[in-house]
N, C-alpha and C positions, 0 to 999 in steps of 0.2 A: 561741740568742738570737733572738726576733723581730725582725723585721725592719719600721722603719716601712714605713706603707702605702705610700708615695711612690718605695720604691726595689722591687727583688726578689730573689735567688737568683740571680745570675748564673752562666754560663762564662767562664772565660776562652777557650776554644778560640774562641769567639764573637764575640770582641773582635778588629773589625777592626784590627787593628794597620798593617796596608800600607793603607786609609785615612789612617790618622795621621801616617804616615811621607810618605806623598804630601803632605800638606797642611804636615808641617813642612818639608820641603824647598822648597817654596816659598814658604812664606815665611823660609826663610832666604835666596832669594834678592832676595826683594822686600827685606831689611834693607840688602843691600849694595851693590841699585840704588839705595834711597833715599838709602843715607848718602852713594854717588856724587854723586847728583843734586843732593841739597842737605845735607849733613855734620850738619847743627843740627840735623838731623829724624830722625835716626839712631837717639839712642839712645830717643826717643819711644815710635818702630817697633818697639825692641826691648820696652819695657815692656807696648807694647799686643800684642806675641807672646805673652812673660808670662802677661799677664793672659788676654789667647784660651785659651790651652792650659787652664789651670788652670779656667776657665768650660768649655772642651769637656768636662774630666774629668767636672765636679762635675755636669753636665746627661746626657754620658751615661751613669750611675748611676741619671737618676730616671726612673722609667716615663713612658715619653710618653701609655701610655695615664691614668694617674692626671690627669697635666697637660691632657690636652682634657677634662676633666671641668668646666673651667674658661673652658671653650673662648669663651664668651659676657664672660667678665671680663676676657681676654685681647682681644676687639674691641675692647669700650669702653675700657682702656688704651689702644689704639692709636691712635682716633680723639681720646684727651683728649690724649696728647703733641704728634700729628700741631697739632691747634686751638692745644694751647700756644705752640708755635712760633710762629705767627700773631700771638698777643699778646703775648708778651714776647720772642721770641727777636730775636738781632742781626742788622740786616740789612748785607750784606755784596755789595758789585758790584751791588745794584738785588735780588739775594735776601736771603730770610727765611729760611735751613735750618739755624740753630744757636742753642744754645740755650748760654749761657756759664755754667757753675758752677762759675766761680771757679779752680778747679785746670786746667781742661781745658773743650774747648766739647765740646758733646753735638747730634751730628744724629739727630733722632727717623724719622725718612723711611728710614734705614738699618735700625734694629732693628725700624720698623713691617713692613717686607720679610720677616721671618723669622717675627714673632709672626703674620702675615698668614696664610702659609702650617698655621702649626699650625689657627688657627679654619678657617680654607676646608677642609682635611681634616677635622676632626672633622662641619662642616657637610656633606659632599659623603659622607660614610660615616653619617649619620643618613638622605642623602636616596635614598641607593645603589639605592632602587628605583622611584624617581618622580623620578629626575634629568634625566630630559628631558619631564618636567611642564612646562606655561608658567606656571603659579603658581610654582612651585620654581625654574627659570630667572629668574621676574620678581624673588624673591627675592632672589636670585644677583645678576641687574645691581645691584642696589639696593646692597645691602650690599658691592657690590666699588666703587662710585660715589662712595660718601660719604669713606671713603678717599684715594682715586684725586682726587678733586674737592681734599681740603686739601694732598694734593701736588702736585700741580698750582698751585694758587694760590700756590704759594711768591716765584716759582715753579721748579719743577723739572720739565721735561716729558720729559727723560728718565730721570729714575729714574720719572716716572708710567708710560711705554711701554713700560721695562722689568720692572715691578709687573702692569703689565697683561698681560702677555707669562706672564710666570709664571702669573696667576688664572685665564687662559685655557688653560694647558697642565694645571694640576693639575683641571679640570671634564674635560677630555680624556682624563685616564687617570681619571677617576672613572669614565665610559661615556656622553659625548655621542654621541650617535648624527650617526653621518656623514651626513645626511639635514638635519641640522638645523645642522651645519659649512658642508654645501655650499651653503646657501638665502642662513648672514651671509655668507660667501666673496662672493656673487653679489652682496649687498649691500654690504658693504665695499670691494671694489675701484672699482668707480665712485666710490661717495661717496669714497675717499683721490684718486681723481685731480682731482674735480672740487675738494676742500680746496686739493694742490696747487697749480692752477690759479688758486686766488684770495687764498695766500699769497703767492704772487711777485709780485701787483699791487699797484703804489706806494702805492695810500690802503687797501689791508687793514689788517681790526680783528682777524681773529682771534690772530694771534702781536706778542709784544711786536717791537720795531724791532731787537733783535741777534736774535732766532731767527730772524727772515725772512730779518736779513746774512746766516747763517749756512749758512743752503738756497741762496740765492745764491751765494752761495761754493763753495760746491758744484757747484753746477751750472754756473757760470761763475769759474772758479778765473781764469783769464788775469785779469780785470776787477776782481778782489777780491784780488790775491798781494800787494796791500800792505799789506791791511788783515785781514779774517776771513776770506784763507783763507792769511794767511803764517805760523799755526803748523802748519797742516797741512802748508805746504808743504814745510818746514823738518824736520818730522819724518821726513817720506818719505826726504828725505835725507838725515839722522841715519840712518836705519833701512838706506838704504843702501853708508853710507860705511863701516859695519863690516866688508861684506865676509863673507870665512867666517868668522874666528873674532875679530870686534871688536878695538877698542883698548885697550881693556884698562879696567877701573875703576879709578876716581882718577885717569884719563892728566890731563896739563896740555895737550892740545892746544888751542891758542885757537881753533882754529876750529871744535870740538864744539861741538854745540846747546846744554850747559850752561855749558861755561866760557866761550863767545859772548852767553851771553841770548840765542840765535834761540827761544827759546820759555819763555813765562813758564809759574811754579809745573812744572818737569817733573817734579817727586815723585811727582803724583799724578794727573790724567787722561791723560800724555802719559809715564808710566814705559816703557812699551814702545818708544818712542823713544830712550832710555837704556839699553835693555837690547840692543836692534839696533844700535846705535850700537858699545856696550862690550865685546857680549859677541858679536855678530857673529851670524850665520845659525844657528852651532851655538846661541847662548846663545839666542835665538828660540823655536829649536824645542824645548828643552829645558824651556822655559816652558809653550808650546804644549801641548806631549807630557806635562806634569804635571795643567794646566788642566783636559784631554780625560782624562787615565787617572781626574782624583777626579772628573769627570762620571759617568763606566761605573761607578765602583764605587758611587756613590750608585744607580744604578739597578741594579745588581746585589744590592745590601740590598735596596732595596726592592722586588723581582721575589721573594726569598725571605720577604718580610713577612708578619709571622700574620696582619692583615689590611688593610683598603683604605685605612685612615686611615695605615698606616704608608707602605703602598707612597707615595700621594702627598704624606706629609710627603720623603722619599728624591728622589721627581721631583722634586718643588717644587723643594727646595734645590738639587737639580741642574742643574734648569733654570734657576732664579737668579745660579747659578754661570756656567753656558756663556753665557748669554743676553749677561751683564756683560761677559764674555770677549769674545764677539765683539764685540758693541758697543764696547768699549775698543781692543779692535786694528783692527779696521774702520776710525774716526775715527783713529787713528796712520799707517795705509796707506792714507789718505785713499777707502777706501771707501765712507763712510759722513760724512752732513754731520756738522760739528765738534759733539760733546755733551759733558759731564760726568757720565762713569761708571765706577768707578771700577776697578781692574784685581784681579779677584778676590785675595787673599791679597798681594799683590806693591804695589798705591797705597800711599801714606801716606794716614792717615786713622784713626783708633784707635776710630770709631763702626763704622765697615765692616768694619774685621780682628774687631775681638771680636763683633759678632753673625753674620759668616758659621764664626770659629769654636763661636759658639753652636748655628747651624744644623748645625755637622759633629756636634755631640756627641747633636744629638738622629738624625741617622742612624745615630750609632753607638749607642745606645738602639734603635732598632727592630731593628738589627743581633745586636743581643744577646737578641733573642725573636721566636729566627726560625719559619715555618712548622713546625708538627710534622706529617711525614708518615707517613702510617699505612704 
């Protein structure tokens, strides 16, 4: 029987399966911090597992190379969700990142992260040999800009940073030349300090008045532990009261950061605080140690990819992954000033779990037409 164009011949031998396995174990763990966290969000979490899985299948069955043929229809989707949001979606806390249809809200800023990455590969393996052209670069800002610019307006500047973090790493394994790394290096580090520098002053225009709290807080946690920086402070010590092996999920301790309110919505930017908390040093690292193992396998597909658009759809995704990761536990281990991002596989949030299990199905697509070596 033919086969349509959109799918191929597959192996199974090929079929990552310890990808899958990785990725549902945590999120089967992410189900039972959430349900810890907050019980009503529970079976949500489970439906949007569901649904992830079932979308990972059915994406990787279809050729990714058929799907960047598309790659231009796929932009313009992203930037018309990205704008919709803008105009009709609800604004919520002083943001605009959801869009409500009725059954369930929808954040376009989530699934724009993954179809992002498919266009920037297909772009970046057309340009594969004039990629550190300054036309083809000026290209590149442009088109990563327009994007970047309607998430940002939300606003959301840390899913912009983390967006950007990815667009910059997937030009990297396309072949920037270090020559041309080390000249913005030379120019980005000054320009971020002198930013710095005129964030933290009283009458600055550039950040709204909580992102400025928020660096402040940061940087002066003593002056700010009663206001933007008492959920950081609060998680540190959730994170530390577990100990090695936590109190367990579901404890009724009143003085847990969830059964206290020391920290609002902990489902979903601050689960890692519930999982230090509950499940203690071991339950930590065993999160940690899953986050990192589906990192190395996404680039281990994509190190065997037939070719450049696959290897950096595989980085992408996985540097999307790590990038999230850290950034998440960062802000929980008060590393990093207080942002909202979400905890790979493990938040509550049913936009994030189903398009990064979208982004797993298309590395297990490349996974399945691997390099043929002579």
């Amino acid at each position: 029987m033919r086969l349509p164009r959109f799918t191929k011949p597959y192996h199974l031998k090929d079929y990552k399966f310890n990808l899958v396995v990785l990725v549902i174990a945590l999120s089967i763990l992410g189900v039972l911090a959430v349900g810890s966290a907050k019980e009503v969000y529970q079976s949500r979490q489970i439906v949007g597992m569901i649904i992830g899985i079932i979308a990972m299948v059915i994406v990787s069955l279809i050729d990714y190379v058929w799907v960047l043929n598309f790659y231009w229809i796929i932009y313009v989707f992203v930037v018309l969700i990205l704008g919709a949001v803008l105009v009709i979606g609800d604004k919520v806390n002083g943001a605009t990142r959801w869009i409500d249809l009725g059954f369930t809200t929808f954040q376009p800023s989530e699934l724009a992260k993954i179809l992002l990455i498919l266009f920037f590969a297909k772009f970046i393996m057309m340009h594969a040999e004039d990629i550190n052209d300054k036309v083809t670069l000026i290209k590149y800002a442009i088109l990563s800009a327009i994007p970047l610019a309607l998430i940002i307006v939300e606003p959301n500047l840390s899913t912009t940073i983390c967006t950007a973090l990815v667009i910059c790493l997937m030009i990297y394994i396309g072949g920037l030349s270090y020559k041309f790394i080390g000249t913005v290096l030379l120019i980005l580090v000054p320009v971020a300090i002198i930013f710095l520098s005129i964030v933290v002053q009283p009458d600055q225009k550039l950040l709204k008045d909580y992102q400025q709290k928020r660096i402040l807080a940061f940087l002066e946690p003593e002056k700010y532990e009663s206001d933007e920086a008492y959920q950081q402070k609060n998680s540190v010590m959730a994170i530390g009261s577990g100990q090695l092996t936590g109190k367990g999920l579901n404890n009724n301790t009143t003085t847990s950061v969830k059964n206290g309110n020391f920290i609002s919505e902990p489902q979903t930017d601050f689960i890692f605080a519930i999982i230090g908390e509950e499940l203690g040093f071991v339950g930590s690292c065993i999160v940690v140690a899953l986050l990192l193992l589906i990192v190395i396998q996404c680039i281990l597909v994509g190190i065997r990819s037939q070719d450049l658009a696959g290897r950096i759809i595989c980085c992408g995704v996985g540097g999307l992954i790590g990038f999230q990761s850290f950034i998440n536990i960062g802000v929980a281990s008060k590393l990093l000033p207080n942002t909202g991002v979400p905890l790979p596989f493990v938040s509550y949030g049913l936009t994030s779990l189903v398009s990064l299990y979208v982004g797993i199905g298309f590395v297990l697509n490349v996974g399945l037409q691997p390099k043929k070596y002579q």
